[in-house]
N, C-alpha and C positions, 0 to 999 in steps of 0.2 A: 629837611624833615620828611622823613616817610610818610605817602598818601597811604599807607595799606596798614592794616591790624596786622602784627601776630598773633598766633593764641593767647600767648601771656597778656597780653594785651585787653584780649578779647575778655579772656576769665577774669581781670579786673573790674571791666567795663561791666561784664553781665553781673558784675559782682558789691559795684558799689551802687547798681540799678535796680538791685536785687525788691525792694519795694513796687517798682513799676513793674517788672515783671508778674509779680507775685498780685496787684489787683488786676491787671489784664487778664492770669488766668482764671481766678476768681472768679471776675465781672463773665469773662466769655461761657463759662462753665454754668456760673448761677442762672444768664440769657440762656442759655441752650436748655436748660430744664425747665424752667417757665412754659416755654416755647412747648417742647416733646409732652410737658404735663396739658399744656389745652388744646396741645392738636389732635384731632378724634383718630382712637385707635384703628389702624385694618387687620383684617384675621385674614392667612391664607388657609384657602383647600386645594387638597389636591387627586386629583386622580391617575391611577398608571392603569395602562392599557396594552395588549398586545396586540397586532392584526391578527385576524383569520384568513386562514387561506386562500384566497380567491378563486382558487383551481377547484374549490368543493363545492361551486356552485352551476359547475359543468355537468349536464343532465347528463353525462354518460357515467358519473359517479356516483349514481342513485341506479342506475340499472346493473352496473357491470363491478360487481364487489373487489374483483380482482385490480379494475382500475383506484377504485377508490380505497384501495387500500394502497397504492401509490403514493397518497398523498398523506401529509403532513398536517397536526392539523393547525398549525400557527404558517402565516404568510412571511413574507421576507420587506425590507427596507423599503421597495416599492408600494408593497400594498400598508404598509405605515405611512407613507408619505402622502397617499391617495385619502387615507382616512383624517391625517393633518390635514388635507386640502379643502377636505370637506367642511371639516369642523368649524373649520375657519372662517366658510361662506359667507356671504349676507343672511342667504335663504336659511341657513340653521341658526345664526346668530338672531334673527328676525322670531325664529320659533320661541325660541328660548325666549326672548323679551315680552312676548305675548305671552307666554303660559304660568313667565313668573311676574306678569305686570312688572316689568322693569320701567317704563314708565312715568308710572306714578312713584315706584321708588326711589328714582332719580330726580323727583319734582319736577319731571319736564309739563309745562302746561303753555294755556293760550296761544300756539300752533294749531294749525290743521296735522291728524294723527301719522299720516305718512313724513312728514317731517320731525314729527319730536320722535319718531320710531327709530330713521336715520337719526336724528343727534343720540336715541339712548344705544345705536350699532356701537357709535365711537365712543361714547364712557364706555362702554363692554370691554370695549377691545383694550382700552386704556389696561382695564382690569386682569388682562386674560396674559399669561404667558403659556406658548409651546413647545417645550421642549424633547427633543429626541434624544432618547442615548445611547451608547454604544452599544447595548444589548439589543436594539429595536423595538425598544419599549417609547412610550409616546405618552409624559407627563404634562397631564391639562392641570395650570393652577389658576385659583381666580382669588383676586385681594379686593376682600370687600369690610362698609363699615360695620356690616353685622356677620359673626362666624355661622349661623344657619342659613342666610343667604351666598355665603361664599360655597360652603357645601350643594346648596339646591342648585347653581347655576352650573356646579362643573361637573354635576350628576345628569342636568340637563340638558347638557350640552355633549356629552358621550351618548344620551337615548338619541338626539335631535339627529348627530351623526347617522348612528347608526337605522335608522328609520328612512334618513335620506338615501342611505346608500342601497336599503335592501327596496324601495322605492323605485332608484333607477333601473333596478333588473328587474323587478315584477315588471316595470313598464316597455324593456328589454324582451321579457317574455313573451308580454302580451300581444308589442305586436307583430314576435313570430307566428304564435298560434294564429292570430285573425290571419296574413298571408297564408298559413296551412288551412284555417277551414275557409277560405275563398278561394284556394285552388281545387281544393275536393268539390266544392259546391260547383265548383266551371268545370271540372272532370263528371261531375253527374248529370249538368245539362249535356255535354260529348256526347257522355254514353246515351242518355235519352233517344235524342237524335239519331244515334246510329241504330237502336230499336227499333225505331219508326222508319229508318231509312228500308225502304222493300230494294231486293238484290235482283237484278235484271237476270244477271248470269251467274253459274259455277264461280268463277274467279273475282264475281265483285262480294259473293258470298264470303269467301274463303280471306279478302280483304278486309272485310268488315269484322269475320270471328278476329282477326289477326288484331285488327285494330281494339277491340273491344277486352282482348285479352291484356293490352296493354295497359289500356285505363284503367279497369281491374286492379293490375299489379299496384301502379300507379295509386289507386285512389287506397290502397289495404297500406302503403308506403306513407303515404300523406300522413293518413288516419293515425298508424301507430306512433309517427313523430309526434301528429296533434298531443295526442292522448300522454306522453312521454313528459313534453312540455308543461299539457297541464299539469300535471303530479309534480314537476318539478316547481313550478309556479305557488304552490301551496308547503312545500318545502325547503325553503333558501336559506342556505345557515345563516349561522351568525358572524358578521363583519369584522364584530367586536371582540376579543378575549378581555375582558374588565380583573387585572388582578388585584386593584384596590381601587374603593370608590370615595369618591371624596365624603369626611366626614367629620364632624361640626371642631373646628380647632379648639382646645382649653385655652391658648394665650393668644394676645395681640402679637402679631409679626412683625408689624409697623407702627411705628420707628421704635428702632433696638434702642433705648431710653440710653443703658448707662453704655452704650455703644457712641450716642451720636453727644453725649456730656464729656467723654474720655476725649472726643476728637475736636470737639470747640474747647475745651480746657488748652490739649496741645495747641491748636491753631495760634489762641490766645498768647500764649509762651512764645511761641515762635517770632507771628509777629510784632511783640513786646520788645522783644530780644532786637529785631532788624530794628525798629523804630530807636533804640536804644542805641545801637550800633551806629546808626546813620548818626543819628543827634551827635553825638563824640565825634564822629569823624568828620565832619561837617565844623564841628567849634574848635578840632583842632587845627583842618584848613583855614 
């Protein structure tokens, strides 16, 4: 006696089973909507984004039009990737949860708040996908149970970015300028000093102009980078190109209902079918 089916065989078997078959797919089809019908729906948002050029926030690009017209005004893969990095943070992810009380909207309670802030980082993230794509666009979505909250968090989360990052260069800037006006201010005590220094001779005279000329140079060199910087300091583009912002979804994303019925119906047939298949093979051995 043959251990193995042929087909003809097979389409017998699936065929005189045809009942079994027929409530398993039923039964699995009927469960999976139950199921999809009281599981609470999620909306995605989404946002796309471009970089900006990171080369435009070179202070020789606000003085020298010639250079700054060199540049472009969208950045490349790296400075996409820099603003994915970002985005990602704790420190923005942390912003975002305070400004939209996530929080309370994840019912975290009876913790002390640096703890339920960390547990609401990881539902976020839960929520959050990043996607890059071949164009160097950088799509933030976020799947949440209410579609105005999925909008608010991934609108939130492109400012949070982009604040942190124009952030680290004010603070970039800031403390070049303080090293430039503390060199000028120790170039002005110099020069004091040499003021008051009285010249004995011709040649310690002719030292002193020499020296004094230099600090001079020196402290008009400081001054004008100081001066430079600040202006650049109150000027720093933007990080961000935003070509679409996220915005309130009309339908639920989650769960594609007659998606995930179509797939426990098959599942059901299938394994209807093996259970079926086995059973016979089994009572014909």
């Amino acid at each position: 006696m043959q251990s193995s089916f042929n087909l003809i065989e097979i389409a017998a078997v699936l065929k005189s089973k045809w009942r079994l078959l027929l409530s398993f797919t039923v039964t699995s089809a009927i469960a999976a909507a139950c199921i999809v019908f009281i599981v609470s729906p999620k909306y995605r948002s989404s946002a796309t984004l471009l970089a900006g050029n990171s080369l435009l926030s070179d202070k020789a690009s606000i003085f020298n039009q010639q250079i700054k017209d060199l540049y472009g005004s969208f950045g490349n893969g790296d400075d996409l990737d820099r603003i994915q990095a970002v985005a990602e943070m704790d420190m923005t992810l942390l912003k975002v949860i305070r400004d939209r009380q996530l929080v309370q909207y994840y019912g975290l309670r009876n913790e002390p708040q640096p703890v339920l802030e960390s547990r609401a980082v990881k539902l976020l993230r839960k929520e959050l996908r990043f996607t890059k794509t071949p164009n160097d666009q950088l799509i933030i979505s976020c799947l949440s149970k209410e579609g105005p909250q999925a909008a608010n968090i991934v609108n939130a989360i492109v400012q949070s970015a982009e604040e942190s990052i124009r952030s680290l260069t004010r603070a970039r800037y800031n403390q070049i300028i303080q090293q430039l006006d503390t060199a000028v201010a120790n170039l002005r005590v110099q020069y004091s000093a040499l003021e008051k220094q009285p010249a004995t001779t011709e040649a310690d005279q002719r030292m002193a102009d020499t020296e004094r000329t230099i600090i001079l140079s020196q402290l008009e060199q400081y001054k004008k980078i100081s001066a430079e910087y600040k202006l650049a300091f109150k000027a720093i583009p933007a990080y961000i190109q935003l070509l679409e912002p996220g915005t309130i979804p009309l339908e639920a994303n989650w769960p594609n209902k007659p998606l995930v019925v179509a797939i426990a119906a098959l599942a059901g047939l299938v394994f209807s079918a093996l259970l079926a298949l086995l059973y016979n093979r089994s009572k014909a051995l």
